[in-house]
C-alpha positions in Angstrom: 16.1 -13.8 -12.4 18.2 -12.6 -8.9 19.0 -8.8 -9.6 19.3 -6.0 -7.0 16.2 -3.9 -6.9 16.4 0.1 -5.1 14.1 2.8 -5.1 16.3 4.7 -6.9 16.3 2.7 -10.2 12.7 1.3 -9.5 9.5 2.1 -11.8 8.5 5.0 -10.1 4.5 6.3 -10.8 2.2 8.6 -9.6 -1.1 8.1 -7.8 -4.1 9.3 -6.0 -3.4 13.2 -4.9 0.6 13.6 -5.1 1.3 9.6 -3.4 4.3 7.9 -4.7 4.4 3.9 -5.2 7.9 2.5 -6.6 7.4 -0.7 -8.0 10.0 -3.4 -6.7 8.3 -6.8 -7.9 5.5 -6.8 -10.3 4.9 -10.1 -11.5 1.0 -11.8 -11.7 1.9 -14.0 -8.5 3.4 -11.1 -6.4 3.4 -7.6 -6.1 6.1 -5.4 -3.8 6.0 -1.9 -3.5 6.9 1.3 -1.4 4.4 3.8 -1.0 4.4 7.2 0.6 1.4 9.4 1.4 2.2 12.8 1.8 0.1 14.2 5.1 -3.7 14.5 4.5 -3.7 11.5 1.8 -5.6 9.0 1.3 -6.8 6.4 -1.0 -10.4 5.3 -2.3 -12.1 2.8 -0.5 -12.0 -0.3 -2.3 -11.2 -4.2 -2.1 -9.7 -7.1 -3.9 -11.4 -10.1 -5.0 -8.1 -12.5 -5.5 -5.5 -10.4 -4.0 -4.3 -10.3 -0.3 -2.1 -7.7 1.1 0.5 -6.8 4.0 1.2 -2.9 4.6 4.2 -2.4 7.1 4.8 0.7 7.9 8.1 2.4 7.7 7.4 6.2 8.6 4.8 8.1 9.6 1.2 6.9 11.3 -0.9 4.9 8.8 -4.9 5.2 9.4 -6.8 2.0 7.9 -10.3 2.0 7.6 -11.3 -1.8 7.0 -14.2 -3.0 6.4 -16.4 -0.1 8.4 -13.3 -0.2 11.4 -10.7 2.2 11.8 -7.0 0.8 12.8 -4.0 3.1 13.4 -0.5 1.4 12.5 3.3 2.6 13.8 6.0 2.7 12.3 7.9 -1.2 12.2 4.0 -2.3 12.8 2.3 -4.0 9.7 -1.3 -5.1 8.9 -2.9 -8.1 7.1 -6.0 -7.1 4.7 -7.9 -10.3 3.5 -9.1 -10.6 -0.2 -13.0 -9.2 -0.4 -12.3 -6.8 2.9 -13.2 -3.2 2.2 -10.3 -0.9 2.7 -8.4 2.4 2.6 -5.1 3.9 4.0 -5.0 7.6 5.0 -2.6 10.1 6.4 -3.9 11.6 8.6 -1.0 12.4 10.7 1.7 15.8 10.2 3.9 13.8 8.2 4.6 11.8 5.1 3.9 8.3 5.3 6.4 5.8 3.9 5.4 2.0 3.7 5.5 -1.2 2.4 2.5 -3.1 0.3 3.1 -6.8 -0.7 0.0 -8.3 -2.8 -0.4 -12.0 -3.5 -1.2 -12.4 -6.3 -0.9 -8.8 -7.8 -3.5 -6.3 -8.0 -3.1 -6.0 -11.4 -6.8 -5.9 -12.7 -8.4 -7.0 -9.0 -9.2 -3.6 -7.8 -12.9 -2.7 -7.1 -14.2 0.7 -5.9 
């Protein structure tokens, strides 16, 4: 099905401490969302057995922290995170933090803390 997806009429749900996700494809072979981190955010630390993901950044200064490394990300920059690799994104910057996730398949049931 071709339709016209926006964050305006997207699923829109609430995670973490205040972090918005909208969801724009949710289906079990791909996930596509837009995520913002308001400053001083962060996720858990946790991986993906099936799943691999893409974060591109949008706004803000993403800090990763995969697999025991920590990678800073710019805006119109993106990183790859491999299925099993330990992760987390933080803001740890003055700003909210807007980007993109895409996860093949979805994450649906394939998060482990």
């Amino acid at each position: 099905m071709n339709h016209i997806v926006d964050k305006e009429t997207a699923r829109h749900y609430l995670w973490g401490d205040q972090c918005d996700a909208w969801v724009l494809v949710e289906n079990p072979s791909l996930s596509v969302k837009l995520e913002r981190i308001p400053k001083g955010g962060k996720e858990k630390l946790h991986f993906h057995q099936k799943a691999q993901q893409f974060f591109y950044i949008l706004k803000g200064t993403a800090t990763f922290y995969v697999n025991d490394e920590q990678k800073t990300v710019h805006p119109q920059q993106g990183i790859f995170i491999e299925p099993e690799a330990k992760h987390l994104i933080a803001n740890e910057s003055p700003d909210d933090l807007e980007f993109m996730v895409i996860s093949q398949p979805s994450t649906n049931n394939d998060r482990h803390e």
